[in-house]
Biotite code that builds the C-alpha atoms (Angstrom):
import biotite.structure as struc

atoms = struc.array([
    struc.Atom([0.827, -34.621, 1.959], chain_id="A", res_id=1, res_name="UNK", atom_name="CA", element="C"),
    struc.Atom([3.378, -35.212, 4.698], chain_id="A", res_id=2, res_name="UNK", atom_name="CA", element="C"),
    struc.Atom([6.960, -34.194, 4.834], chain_id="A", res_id=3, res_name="UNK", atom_name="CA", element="C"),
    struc.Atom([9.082, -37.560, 5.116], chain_id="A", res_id=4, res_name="UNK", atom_name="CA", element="C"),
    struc.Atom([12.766, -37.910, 5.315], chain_id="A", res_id=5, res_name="UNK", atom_name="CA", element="C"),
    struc.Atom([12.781, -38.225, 0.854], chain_id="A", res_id=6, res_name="UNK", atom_name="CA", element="C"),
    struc.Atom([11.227, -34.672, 1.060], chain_id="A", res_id=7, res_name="UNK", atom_name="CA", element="C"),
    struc.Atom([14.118, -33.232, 3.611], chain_id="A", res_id=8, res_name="UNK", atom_name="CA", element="C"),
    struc.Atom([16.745, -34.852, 1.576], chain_id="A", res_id=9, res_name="UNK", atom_name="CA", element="C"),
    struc.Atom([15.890, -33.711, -1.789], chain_id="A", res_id=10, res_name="UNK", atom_name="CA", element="C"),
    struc.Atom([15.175, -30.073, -0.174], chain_id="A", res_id=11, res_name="UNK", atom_name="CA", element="C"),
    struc.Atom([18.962, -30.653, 1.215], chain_id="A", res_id=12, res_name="UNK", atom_name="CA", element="C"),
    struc.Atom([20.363, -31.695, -2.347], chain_id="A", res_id=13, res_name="UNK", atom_name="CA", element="C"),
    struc.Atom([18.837, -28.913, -3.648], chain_id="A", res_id=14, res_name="UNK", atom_name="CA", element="C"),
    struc.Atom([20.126, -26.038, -1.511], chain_id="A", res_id=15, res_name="UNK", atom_name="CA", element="C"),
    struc.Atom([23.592, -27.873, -1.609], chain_id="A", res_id=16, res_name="UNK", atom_name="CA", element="C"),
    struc.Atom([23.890, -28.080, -5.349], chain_id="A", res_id=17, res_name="UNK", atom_name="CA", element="C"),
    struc.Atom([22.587, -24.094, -5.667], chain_id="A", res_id=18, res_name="UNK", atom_name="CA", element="C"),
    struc.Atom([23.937, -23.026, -2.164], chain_id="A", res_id=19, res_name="UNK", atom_name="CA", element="C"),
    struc.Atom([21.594, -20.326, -2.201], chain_id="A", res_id=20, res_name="UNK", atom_name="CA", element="C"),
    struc.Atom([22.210, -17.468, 0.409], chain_id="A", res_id=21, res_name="UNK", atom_name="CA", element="C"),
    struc.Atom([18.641, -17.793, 1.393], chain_id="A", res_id=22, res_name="UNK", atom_name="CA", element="C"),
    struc.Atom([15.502, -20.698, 1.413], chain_id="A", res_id=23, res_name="UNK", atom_name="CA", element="C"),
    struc.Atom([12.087, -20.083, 2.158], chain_id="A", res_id=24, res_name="UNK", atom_name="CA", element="C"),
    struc.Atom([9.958, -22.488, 3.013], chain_id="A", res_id=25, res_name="UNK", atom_name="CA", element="C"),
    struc.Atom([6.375, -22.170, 2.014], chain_id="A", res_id=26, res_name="UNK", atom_name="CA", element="C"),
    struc.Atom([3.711, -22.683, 4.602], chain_id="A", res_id=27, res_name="UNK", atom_name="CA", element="C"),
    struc.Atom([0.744, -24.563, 4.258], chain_id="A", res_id=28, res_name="UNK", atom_name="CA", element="C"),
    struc.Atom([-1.833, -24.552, 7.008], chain_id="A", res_id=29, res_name="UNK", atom_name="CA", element="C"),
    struc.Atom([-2.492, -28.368, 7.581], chain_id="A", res_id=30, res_name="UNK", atom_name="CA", element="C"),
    struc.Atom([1.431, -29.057, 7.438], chain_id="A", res_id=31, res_name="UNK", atom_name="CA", element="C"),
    struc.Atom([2.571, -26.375, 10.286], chain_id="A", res_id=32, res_name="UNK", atom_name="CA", element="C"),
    struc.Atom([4.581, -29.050, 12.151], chain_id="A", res_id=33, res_name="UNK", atom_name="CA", element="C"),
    struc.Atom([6.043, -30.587, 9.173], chain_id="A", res_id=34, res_name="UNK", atom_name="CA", element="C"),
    struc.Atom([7.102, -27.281, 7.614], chain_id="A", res_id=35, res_name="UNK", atom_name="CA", element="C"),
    struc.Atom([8.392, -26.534, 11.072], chain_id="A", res_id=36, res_name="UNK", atom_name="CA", element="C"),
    struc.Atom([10.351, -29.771, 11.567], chain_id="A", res_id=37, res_name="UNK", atom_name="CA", element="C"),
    struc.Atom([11.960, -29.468, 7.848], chain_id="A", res_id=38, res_name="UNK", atom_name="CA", element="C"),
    struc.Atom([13.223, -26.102, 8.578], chain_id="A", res_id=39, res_name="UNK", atom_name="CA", element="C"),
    struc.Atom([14.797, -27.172, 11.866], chain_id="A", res_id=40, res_name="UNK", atom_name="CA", element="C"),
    struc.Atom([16.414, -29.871, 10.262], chain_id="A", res_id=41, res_name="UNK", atom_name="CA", element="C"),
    struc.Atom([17.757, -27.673, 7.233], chain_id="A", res_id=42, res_name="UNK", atom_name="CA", element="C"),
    struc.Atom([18.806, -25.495, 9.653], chain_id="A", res_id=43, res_name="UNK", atom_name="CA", element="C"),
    struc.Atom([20.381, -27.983, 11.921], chain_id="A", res_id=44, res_name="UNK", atom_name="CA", element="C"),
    struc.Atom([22.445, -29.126, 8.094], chain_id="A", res_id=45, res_name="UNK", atom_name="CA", element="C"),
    struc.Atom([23.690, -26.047, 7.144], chain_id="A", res_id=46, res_name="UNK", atom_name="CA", element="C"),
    struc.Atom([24.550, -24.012, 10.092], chain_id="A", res_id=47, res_name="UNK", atom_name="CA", element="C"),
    struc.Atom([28.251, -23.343, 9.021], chain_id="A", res_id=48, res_name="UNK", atom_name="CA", element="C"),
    struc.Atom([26.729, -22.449, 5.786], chain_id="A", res_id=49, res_name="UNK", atom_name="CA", element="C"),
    struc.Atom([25.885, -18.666, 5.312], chain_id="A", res_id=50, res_name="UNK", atom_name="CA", element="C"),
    struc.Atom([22.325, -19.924, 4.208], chain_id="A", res_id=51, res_name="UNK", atom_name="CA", element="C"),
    struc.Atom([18.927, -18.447, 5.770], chain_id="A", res_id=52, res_name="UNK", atom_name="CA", element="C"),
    struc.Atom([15.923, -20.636, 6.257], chain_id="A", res_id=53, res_name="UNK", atom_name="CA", element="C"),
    struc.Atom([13.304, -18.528, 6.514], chain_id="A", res_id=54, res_name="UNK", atom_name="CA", element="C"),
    struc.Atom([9.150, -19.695, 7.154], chain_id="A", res_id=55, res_name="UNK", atom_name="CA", element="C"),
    struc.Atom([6.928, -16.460, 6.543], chain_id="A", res_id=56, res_name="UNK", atom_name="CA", element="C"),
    struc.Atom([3.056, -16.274, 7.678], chain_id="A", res_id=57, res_name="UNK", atom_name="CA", element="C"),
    struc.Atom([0.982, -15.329, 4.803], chain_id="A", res_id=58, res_name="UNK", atom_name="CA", element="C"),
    struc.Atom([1.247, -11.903, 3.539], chain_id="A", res_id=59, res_name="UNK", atom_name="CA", element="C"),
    struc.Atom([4.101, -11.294, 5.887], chain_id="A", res_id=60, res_name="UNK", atom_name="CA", element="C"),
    struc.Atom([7.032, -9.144, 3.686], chain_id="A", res_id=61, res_name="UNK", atom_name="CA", element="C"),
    struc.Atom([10.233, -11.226, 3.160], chain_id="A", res_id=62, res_name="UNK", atom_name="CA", element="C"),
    struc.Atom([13.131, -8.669, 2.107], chain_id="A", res_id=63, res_name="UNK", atom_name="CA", element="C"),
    struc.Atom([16.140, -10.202, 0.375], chain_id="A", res_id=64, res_name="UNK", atom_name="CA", element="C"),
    struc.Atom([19.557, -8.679, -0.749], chain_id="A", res_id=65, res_name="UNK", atom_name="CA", element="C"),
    struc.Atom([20.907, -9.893, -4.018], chain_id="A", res_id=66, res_name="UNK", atom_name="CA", element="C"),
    struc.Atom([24.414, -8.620, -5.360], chain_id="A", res_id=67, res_name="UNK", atom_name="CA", element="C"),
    struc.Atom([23.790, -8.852, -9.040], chain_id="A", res_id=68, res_name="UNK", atom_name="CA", element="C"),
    struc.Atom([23.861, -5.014, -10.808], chain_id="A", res_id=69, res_name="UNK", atom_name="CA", element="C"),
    struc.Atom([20.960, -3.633, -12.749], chain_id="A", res_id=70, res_name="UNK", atom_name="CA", element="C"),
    struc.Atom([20.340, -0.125, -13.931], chain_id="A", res_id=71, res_name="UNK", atom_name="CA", element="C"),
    struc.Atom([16.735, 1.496, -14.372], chain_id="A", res_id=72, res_name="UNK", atom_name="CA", element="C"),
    struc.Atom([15.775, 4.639, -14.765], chain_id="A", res_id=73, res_name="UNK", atom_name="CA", element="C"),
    struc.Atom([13.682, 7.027, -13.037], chain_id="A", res_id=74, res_name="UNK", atom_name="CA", element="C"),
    struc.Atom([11.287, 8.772, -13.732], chain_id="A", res_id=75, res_name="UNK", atom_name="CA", element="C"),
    struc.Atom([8.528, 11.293, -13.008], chain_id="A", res_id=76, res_name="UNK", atom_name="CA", element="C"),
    struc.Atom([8.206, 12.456, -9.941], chain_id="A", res_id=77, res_name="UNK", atom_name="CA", element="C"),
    struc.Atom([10.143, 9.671, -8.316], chain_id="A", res_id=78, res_name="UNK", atom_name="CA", element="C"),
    struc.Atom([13.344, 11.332, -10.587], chain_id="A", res_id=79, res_name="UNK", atom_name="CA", element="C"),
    struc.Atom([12.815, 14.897, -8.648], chain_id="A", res_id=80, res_name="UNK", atom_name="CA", element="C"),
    struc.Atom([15.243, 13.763, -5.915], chain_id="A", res_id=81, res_name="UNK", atom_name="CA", element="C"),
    struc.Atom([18.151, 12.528, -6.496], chain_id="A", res_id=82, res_name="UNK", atom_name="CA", element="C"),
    struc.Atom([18.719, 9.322, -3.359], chain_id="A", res_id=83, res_name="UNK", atom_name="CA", element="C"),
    struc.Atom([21.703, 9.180, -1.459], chain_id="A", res_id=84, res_name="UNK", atom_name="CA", element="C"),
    struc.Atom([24.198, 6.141, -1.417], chain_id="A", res_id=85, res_name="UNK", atom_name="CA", element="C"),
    struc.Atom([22.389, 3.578, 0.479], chain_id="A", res_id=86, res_name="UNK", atom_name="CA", element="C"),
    struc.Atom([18.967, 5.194, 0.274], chain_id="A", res_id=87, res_name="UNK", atom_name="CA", element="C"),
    struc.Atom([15.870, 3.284, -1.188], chain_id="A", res_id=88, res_name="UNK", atom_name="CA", element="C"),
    struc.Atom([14.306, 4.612, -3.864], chain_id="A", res_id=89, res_name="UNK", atom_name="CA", element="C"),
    struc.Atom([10.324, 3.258, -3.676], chain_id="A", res_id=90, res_name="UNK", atom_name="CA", element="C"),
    struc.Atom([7.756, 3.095, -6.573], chain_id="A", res_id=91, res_name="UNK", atom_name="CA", element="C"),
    struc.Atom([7.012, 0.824, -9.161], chain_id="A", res_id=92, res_name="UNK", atom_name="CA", element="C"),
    struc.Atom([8.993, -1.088, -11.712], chain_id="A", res_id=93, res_name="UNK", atom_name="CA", element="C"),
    struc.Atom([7.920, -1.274, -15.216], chain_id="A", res_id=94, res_name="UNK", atom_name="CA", element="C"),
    struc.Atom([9.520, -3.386, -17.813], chain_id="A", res_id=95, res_name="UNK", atom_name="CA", element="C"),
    struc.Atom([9.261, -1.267, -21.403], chain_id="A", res_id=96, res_name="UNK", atom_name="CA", element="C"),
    struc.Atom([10.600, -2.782, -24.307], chain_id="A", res_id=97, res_name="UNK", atom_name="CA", element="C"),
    struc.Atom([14.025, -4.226, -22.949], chain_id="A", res_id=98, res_name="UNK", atom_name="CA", element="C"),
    struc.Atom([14.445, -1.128, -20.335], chain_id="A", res_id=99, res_name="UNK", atom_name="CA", element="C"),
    struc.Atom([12.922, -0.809, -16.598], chain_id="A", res_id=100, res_name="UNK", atom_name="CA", element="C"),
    struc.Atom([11.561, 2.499, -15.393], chain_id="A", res_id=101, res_name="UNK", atom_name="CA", element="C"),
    struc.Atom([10.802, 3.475, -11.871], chain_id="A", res_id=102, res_name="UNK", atom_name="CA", element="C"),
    struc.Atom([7.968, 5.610, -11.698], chain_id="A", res_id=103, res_name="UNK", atom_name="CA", element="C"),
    struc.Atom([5.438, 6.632, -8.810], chain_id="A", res_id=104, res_name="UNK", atom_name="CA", element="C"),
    struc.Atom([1.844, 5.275, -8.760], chain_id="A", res_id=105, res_name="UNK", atom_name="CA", element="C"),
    struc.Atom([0.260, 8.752, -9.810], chain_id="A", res_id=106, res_name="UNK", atom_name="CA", element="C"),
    struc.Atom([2.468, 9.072, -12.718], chain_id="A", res_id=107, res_name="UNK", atom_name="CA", element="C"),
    struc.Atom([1.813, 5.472, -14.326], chain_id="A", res_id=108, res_name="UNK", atom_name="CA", element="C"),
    struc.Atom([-0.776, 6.904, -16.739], chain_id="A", res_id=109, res_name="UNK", atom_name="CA", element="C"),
    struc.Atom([1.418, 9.904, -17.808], chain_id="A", res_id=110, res_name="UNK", atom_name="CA", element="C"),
    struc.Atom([4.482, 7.778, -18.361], chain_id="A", res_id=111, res_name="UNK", atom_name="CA", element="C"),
    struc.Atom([2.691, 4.311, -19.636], chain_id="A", res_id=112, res_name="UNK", atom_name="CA", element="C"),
    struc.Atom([-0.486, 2.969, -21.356], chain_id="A", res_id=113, res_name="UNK", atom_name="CA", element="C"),
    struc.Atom([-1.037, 1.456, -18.269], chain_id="A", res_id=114, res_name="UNK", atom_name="CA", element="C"),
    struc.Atom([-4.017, 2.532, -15.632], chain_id="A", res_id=115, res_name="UNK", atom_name="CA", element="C"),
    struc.Atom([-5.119, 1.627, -12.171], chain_id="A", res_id=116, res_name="UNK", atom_name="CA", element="C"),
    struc.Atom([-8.686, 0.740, -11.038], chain_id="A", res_id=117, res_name="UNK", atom_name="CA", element="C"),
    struc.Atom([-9.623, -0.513, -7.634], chain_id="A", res_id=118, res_name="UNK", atom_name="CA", element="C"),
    struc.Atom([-12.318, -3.570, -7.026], chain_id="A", res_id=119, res_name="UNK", atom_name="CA", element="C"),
    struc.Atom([-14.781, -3.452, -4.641], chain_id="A", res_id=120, res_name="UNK", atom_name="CA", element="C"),
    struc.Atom([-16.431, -6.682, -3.667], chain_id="A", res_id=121, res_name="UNK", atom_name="CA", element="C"),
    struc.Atom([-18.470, -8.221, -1.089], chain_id="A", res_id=122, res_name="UNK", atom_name="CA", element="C"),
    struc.Atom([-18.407, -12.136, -0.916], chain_id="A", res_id=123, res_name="UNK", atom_name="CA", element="C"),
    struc.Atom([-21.196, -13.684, 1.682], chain_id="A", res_id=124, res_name="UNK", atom_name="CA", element="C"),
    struc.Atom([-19.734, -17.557, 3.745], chain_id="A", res_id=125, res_name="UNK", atom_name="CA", element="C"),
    struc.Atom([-21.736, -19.656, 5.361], chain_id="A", res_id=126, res_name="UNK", atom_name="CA", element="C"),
    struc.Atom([-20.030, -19.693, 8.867], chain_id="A", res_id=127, res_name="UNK", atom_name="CA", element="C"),
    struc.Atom([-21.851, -21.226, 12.156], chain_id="A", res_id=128, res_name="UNK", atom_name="CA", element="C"),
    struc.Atom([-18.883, -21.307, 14.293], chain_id="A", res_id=129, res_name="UNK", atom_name="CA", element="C"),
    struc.Atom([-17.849, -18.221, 16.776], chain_id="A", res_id=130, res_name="UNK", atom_name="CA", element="C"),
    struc.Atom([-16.804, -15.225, 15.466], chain_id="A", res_id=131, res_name="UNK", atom_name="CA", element="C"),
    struc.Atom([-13.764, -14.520, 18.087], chain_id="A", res_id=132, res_name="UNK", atom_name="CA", element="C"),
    struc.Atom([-12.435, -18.312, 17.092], chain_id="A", res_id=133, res_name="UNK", atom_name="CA", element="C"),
    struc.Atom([-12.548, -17.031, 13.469], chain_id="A", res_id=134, res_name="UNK", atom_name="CA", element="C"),
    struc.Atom([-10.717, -14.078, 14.452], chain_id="A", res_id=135, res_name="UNK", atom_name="CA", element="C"),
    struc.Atom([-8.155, -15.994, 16.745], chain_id="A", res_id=136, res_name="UNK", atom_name="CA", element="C"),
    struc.Atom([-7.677, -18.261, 13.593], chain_id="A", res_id=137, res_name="UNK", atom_name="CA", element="C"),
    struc.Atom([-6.747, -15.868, 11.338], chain_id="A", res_id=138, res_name="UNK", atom_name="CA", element="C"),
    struc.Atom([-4.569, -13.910, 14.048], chain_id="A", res_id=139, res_name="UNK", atom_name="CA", element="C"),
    struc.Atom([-2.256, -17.011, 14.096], chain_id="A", res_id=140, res_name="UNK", atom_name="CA", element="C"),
    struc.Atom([-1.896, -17.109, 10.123], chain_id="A", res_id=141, res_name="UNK", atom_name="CA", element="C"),
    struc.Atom([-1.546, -13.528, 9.001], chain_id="A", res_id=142, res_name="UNK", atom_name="CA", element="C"),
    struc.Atom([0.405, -10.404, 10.692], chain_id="A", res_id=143, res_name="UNK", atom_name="CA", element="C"),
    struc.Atom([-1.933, -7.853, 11.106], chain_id="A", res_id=144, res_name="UNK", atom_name="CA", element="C"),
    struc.Atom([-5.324, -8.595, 12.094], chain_id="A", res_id=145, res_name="UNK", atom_name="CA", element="C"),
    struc.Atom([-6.937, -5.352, 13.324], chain_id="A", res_id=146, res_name="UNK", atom_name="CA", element="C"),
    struc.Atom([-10.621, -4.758, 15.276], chain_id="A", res_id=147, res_name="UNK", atom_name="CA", element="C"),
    struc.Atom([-12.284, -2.009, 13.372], chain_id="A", res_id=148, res_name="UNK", atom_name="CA", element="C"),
    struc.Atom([-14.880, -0.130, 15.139], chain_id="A", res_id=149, res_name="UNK", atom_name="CA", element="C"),
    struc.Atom([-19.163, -0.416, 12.897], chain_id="A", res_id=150, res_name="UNK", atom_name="CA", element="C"),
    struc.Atom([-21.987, 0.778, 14.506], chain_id="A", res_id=151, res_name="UNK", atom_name="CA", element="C"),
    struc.Atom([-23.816, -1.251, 12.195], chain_id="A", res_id=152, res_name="UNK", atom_name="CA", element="C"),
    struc.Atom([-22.099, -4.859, 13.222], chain_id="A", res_id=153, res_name="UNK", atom_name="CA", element="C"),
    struc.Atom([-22.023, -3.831, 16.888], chain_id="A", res_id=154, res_name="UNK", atom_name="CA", element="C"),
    struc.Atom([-17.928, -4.133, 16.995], chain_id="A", res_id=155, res_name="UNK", atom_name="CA", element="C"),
    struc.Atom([-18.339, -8.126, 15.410], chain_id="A", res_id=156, res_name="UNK", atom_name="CA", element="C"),
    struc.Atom([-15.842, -6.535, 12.169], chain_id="A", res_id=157, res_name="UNK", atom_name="CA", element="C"),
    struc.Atom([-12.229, -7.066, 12.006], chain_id="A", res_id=158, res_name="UNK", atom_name="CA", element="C"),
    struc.Atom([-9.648, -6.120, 9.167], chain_id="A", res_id=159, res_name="UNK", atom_name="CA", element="C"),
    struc.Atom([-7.002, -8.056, 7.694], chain_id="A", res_id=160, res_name="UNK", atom_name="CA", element="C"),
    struc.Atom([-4.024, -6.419, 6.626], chain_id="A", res_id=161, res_name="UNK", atom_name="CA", element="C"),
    struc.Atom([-6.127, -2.942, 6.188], chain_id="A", res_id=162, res_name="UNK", atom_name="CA", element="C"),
    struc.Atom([-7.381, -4.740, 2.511], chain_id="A", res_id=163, res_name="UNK", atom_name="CA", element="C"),
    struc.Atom([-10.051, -7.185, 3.725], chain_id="A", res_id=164, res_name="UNK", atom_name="CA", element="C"),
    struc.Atom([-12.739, -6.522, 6.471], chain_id="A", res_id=165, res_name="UNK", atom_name="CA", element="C"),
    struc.Atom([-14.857, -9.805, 7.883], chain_id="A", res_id=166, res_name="UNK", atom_name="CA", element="C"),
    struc.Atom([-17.857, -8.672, 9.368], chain_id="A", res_id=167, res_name="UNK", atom_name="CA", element="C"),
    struc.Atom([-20.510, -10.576, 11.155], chain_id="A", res_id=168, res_name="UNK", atom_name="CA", element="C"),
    struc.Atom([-23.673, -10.574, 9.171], chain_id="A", res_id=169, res_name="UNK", atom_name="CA", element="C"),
    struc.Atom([-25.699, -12.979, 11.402], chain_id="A", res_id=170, res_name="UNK", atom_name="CA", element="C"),
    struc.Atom([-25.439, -16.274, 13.358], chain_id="A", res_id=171, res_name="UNK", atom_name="CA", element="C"),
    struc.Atom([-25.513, -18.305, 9.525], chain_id="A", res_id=172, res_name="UNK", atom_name="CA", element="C"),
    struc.Atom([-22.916, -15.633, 8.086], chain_id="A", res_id=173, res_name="UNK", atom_name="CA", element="C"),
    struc.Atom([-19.975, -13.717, 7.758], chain_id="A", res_id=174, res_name="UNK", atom_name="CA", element="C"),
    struc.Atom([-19.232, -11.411, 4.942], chain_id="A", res_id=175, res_name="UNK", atom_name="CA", element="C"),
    struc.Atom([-15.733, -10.536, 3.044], chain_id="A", res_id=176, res_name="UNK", atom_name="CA", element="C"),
    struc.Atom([-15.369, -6.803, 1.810], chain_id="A", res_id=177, res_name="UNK", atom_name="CA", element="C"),
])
């Protein structure tokens, strides 16, 4: 699928009608130059608009500022300090009923029916092509993309955003951990 000039207009009708403060434009791999040339020209349309066009690499954080009001409450440990004006208050929101708590992650189980497990798995890939290319590759798509040092791999083991490790297995595979 190609971006053609329907595409940029409807994406222009569309942030005209809403006039959002901000547009994000979602990247997909194979359309790179088309994502990049529709954000150039929204941002060529709008530029005396206070709108942001913003193109984020994969797992790359976008923060946004809204102005609307909402009030949660705090709780557990997270409610031990009261923030300052302007400070952020970190942990996670739970919706409860019609009312949002903030909690931290060690007190989800005392304040919630809710618990937290952690998944290991180890997928094996077919993949004949050189391991540094892979590594370049996936350098350009997501932010961090870190060596890690394994005895066992002889250095061939990088990790992806400290959640995913690739390691060379052998000259037919890779594996995902």
């Amino acid at each position: 699928m190609l971006y053609d000039e329907q595409d940029i207009l409807r994406s222009m009708d569309k942030i005209e009608l809403f006039y959002p403060s901000a547009s994000i434009t979602v990247l997909d791999l194979h359309l790179w130059n088309e994502i990049g040339r529709l954000k150039q020209k929204l941002i060529t349309q709008f530029a005396d608009h206070n709108t942001k066009i913003i193109s984020p690499k994969i797992c790359q954080s976008v923060e946004m500022y809204f102005n609307s009001e909402k009030i949660e409450k705090t709780i557990g440990s997270v409610a031990k300090k009261t923030p300052e004006v302007g400070e952020t208050v970190s942990g996670l929101l739970v919706k409860k009923a019609f009312t949002y708590q903030i909690m931290a992650l060690d007190d989800l189980h005392v304040f919630s029916q809710l618990s937290i497990t952690n998944i290991s798995q180890r997928i094996t890939i077919a993949y004949t092509g050189a391991f540094g290319v892979l590594k370049h590759r996936l350098k350009q798509i997501f932010v961090s993309v870190e060596s890690l040092p394994d005895e066992e791999s002889e250095g061939r083991a990088f990790g992806v955003h400290e959640r995913l490790t690739v390691k060379y297995e052998s000259e037919k595979h890779i594996s995902l951990h």
